[in-house]
Phi, psi and omega in degrees: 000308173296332169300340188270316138352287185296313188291329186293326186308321173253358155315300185281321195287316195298306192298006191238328199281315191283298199314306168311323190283309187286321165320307200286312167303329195289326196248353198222003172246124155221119196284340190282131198300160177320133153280135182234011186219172172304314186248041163287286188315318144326294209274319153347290177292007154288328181264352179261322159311305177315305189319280186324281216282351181263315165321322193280344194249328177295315177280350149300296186325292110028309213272309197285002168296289189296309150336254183316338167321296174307299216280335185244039186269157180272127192302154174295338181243032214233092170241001199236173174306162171301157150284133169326071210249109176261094199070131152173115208280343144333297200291262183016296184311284226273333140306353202253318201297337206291319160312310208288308191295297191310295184324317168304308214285296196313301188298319200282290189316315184278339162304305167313314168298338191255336149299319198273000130009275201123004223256333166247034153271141193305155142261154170292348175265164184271143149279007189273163164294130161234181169306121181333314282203005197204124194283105182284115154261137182271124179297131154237201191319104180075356199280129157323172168273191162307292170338281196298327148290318153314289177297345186319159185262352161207154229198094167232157182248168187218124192250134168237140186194151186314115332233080163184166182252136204236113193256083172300106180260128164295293171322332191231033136046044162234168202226129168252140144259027154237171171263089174266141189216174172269158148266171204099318213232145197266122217260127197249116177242102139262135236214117160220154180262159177241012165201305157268170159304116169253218161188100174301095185246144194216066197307334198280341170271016193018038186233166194204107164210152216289162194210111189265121192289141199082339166241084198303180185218146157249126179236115172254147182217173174205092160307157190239356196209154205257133160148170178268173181209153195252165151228147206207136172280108196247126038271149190278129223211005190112181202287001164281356191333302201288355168259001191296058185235159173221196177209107170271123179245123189286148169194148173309128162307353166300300193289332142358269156349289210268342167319276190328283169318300168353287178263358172292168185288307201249146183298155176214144159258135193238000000 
């Protein structure tokens, strides 16, 4: 009974040691580039739950490896097979519900983040077919109605195709190959391909979304931060993929401003 004792005692001490060891690497290693946008921290808290919970099965896992190597190893005076163990429907359950409940827990969780995303708000448009003759916009990441993109204090459209991204300003009736925005102010991307499947990727922003011939996108973001950035085309689009990059630059709305009057067509008040 105390020899039983003893094993649960340390049973409990190692499962208390990883679940502490993994919590602590989880809140306090962070792998992930600088946040720069509103919904960089939304996402965050997910990858450090994720982060954690992948900790916890590696470094078990890990500990019952090596364990079992020592403890079940075959002895110098061990010459026939192991014994046979077949079944146990007990061990069975507790393998299959325990995956079952995290999975579940992760899925509720991530719906939710990907709400507070902007990621399940409706559109004004249907998805059902419509008249030709009438433009299908697609939901992303954050995205608005029309309304709200019109009135937005900036409003770009993005053309992407083998192999770059192209920033069409309405408002100054000029086109960039960089992205420049203010920070702070919250920035309306309707996003079309002119030829293959593409992918608006930002890592410091945490957003990433695919950008489909025929089907524009609306994508809203609010940088948070002063500085460059790379975007990068995370779908694979032809053989140039991997040079398929641009840059978006956060800049104080003054420098904005004057970005902007530079290169416009028009007087614009902005």
């Amino acid at each position: 009974m105390p020899k039983l004792l003893n094993k649960n005692y340390y049973l409990i001490l190692i499962i208390s040691a990883v679940f502490g060891i993994s919590f602590w690497i989880g809140f306090n290693v962070n792998l992930l580039p600088p946040e720069a946008s509103i919904n960089a921290p939304i996402y965050d808290e997910l990858f450090k739950i994720l982060f954690i919970i992948g900790l916890i099965i590696f470094i078990g896992m890990t500990i019952a490896v090596i364990y079992s190597l020592f403890k079940f190893r075959k002895r110098k005076d061990q010459f026939g097979d192991g014994i046979a163990l077949e079944g146990n429907l007990s061990l069975e359950i507790v393998w299959t519900i325990i995956p079952s409940i995290i999975v579940l827990i992760i899925g509720l969780y991530s719906y939710n983040i990907y709400d507070r995303m902007g990621g399940m708000k409706e559109l004004n448009h249907s998805h059902e077919m419509i008249d030709s003759s009438t433009e299908k916009i697609w939901a992303g990441i954050s995205q608005a109605s029309n309304n709200e993109v019109a009135s937005n204090n900036l409003s770009v459209e993005v053309s992407a195709m083998q192999f770059a991204f192209l920033f069409n300003y309405p408002k100054g009736e000029f086109i960039s190959g960089e992205l420049h925005v203010p920070v702070d102010h919250k920035v309306s991307m309707k996003m079309e391909s002119k030829d293959v499947i593409h992918a608006f990727w930002v890592p410091e922003f945490r957003i990433k979304q695919d950008i489909i011939p025929g089907q524009p996108t609306i994508l809203n973001f609010t940088p948070t931060k002063v500085g460059k950035y790379p975007i990068i085309c995370a779908e694979l689009c032809g053989p140039y993929h991997g040079g398929m990059r641009a840059s978006i630059i956060v800049e104080e709305e003054s420098d904005y401003k004057d970005w902007f009057n530079k290169n416009t067509k028009t007087e614009v008040s902005l």
